[in-house]
N, C-alpha and C positions, 0 to 999 in steps of 0.2 A: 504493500500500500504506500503510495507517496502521499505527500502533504506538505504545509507550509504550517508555521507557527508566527499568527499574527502578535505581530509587537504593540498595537492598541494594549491599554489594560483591559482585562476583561468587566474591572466594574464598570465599566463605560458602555456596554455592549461591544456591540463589533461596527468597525466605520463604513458598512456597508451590510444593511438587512439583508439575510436572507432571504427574502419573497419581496422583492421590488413590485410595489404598485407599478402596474403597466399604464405609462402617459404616451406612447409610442405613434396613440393618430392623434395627437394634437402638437407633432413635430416638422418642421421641415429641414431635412439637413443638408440641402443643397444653397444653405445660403452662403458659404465660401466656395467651396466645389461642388463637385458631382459624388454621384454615391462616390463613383468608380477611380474616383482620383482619393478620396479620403487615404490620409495618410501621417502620423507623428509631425509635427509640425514644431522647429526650434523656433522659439524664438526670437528678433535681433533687439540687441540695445542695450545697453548697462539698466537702462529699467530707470524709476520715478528716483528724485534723490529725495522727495519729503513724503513723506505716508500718513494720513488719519486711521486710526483703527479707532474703532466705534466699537462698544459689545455691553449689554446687557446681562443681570442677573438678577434674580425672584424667588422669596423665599416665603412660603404658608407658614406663618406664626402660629395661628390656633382654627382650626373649625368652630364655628360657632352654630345654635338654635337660636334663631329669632322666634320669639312667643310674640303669633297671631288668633289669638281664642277668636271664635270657638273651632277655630282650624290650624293644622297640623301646625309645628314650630316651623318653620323656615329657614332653609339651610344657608350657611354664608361663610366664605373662606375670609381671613383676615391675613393680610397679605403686607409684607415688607420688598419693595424693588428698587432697583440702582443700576445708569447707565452712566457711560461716562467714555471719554474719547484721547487717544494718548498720540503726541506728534511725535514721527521719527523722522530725524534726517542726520544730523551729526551724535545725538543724544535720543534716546525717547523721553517725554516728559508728558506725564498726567495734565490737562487742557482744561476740564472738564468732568464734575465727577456730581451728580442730583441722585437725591435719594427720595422715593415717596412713597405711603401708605395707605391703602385703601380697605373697603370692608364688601368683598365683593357678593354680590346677592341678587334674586329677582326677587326678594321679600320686601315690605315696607320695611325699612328700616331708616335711623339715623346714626350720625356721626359716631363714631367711640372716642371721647376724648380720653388718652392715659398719659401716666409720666414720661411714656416714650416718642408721646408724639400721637397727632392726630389721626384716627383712622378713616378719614373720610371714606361717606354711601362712592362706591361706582357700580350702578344698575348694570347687570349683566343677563344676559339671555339663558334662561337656561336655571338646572337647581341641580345636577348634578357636581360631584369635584371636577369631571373631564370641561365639563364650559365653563365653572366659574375660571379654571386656570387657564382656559381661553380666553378671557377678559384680562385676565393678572397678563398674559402673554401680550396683548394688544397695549395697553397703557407701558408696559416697560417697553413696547417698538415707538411707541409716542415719545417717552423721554429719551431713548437715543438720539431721536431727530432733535429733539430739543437740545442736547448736549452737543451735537453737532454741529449747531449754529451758532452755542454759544463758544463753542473752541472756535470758530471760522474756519475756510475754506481750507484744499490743500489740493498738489496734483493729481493723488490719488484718495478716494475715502474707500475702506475697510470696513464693509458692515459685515459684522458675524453673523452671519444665517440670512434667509431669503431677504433678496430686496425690496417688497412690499410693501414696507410702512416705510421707506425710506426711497423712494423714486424722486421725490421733489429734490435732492441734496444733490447738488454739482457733482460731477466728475464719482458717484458712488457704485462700490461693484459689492454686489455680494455676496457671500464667505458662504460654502456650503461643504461643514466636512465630513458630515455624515450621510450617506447617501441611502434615500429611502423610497425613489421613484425610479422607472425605468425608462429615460429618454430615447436610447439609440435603436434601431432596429436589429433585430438580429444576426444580420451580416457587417454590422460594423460592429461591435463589440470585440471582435476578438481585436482590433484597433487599441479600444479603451483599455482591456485587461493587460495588454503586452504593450503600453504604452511608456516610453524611457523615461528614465529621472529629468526633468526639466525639460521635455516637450508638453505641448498641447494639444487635443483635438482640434480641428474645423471647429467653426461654428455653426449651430444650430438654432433656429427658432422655434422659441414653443409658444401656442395663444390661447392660451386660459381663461381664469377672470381678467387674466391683462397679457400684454406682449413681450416679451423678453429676449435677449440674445444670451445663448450660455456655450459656454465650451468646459472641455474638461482639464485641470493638469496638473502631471506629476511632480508632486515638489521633489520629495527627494529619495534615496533607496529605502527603495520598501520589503516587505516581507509580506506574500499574497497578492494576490492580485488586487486589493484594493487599500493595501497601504501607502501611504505617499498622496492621495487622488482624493484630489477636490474638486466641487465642479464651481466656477464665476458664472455672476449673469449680470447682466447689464438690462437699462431699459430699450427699449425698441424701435425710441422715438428720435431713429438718426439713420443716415444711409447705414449699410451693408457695408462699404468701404470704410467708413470713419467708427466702425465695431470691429474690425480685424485689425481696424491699425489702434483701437485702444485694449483689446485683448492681447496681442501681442506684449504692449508697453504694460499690462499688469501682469502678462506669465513671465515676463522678464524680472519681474519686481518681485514677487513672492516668496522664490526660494530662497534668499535672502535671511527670510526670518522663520524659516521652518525649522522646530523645535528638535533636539534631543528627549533620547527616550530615559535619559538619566536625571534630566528635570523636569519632563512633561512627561506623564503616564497617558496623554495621546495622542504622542508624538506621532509622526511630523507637521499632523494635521491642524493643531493647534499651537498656533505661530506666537512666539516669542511675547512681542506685546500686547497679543489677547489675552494668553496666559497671565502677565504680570496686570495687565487692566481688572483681571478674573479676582484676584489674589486681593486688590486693594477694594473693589467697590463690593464683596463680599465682608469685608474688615467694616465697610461703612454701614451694614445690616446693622450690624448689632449685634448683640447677644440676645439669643433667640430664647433663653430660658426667663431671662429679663423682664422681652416682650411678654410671654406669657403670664409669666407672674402680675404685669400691670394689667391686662388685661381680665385678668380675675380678680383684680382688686377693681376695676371701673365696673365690672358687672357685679360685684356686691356693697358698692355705692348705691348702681341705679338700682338692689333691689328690690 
């Protein structure tokens, strides 16, 4: 029996699901070439000399029941999140660091004021934990954008994970290293899977709720075939030419900061100053035992 032993950690899962949701007829991959020409594509150019890396973090304090007599209590997560944006060019330096708290719910509810800080209502869809942490997931892609503006511009921006709540930001690409859809068709994959340490795919269009341009690329040696592999996507609202020539100048720029597996347990996917972004605006949470304890002290206030 052969095999590979992925160098991801396994608390992490693996950087690449098993059972890829198939997106394959909402592709077009002849937007740089032809099927028939797809091929490992190096990059040229020393790449961006100043980087924004953008990345968000969220963390569920406490579940709560909201009492609505004469009907059931009403479920609502109480939620602590922090985005923040870090400039690399000669130095990395933190830009940008907001942290906020919400009390997410479809229930009446109001505010929770504690010693740690207000939990303000954000009305969310939905009464199970999988939507309310869809709401907590949305307000922390709101404060990235927020934190991105207030660091200002840069040649290239770094959003960690889909670009969607972040289209409106100049010059923004985004970070996708864990892979859980299946874009390519079946004849080009073996493309992706044998794809070299610091080339890229072609580009691809996919058109969803919105339009995007993504390619795929290998940061650095991997173990498995979806070690090292990330996919970038871009928005869609520019020629086809002016997306291969800013793919190129971001797969030029990445490998750069692709992580060791002796300070990132998931490496290489998790680039240098995401990780160090991760490390600080998770410090800015809190202490989560804290939160709770103030939160059981304002609910035996109200009583």
């Amino acid at each position: 029996m052969r095999y590979t032993v992925e160098n991801w950690d396994s608390d992490y899962g693996a950087p690449t699901d098993p059972e890829l949701d198939d997106a394959t007829q909402s592709v077009d991959v002849t937007v740089e070439m032809a099927v028939e020409q797809w091929r490992p594509l190096l990059p040229e150019g020393d790449g961006a000399h100043e980087v924004l890396f953008v990345d968000g973090v969220r963390r569920v304090d406490a579940s709560l029941w909201i009492e609505q007599p004469p009907d059931f209590p009403g479920f609502a997560l109480a939620a602590t999140y922090a985005a923040g944006a870090v400039r690399c060019n000669t130095k990395a330096v933190v830009e940008s660091a907001l942290v906020g708290r919400g009390l997410f719910t479809s229930a009446p509810a109001e505010d929770i004021d504690t010693r740690v800080g207000l939990y303000g209502v954000k009305a969310t869809k939905g009464s199970t934990s999988e939507e309310l942490w869809l709401g907590i997931q949305q307000r922390m892609g709101d404060l990235e954008a927020k934190a991105v503006h207030e660091a200002g511009g840069a040649e290239v921006v770094i959003v960690d994970g889909p670009l969607s709540h972040a289209r409106d930001i100049p010059n923004a690409v985004g970070y996708i290293k864990t892979q859980k859809v299946q874009y390519l068709p079946l004849e080009l994959r073996p493309i992706l899977t044998g794809l070299p340490t610091g080339h890229r795919t072609p580009l691809f269009l996919t058109t969803t709720s919105w339009s995007r341009y993504s390619w795929y690329l290998r940061l650095a040696n991997h173990s498995g075939p979806a070690g090292g592999l990330v996919r970038c996507e871009i928005d869609a609202d520019m020629a086809a030419a002016d997306a291969v020539r800013v793919a190129s100048h971001v797969s030029a720029t990445l490998p750069r900061y692709a992580s060791a597996r002796h300070k990132d347990p998931r490496a290489p996917q998790n680039l240098y100053p995401i990780g160090g972004l991760e490390r600080e605006l998770r410090h800015r949470l809190g202490d989560k035992e804290i939160a709770v304890r103030a939160l059981r002290r304002a609910a035996a206030a109200a009583g």
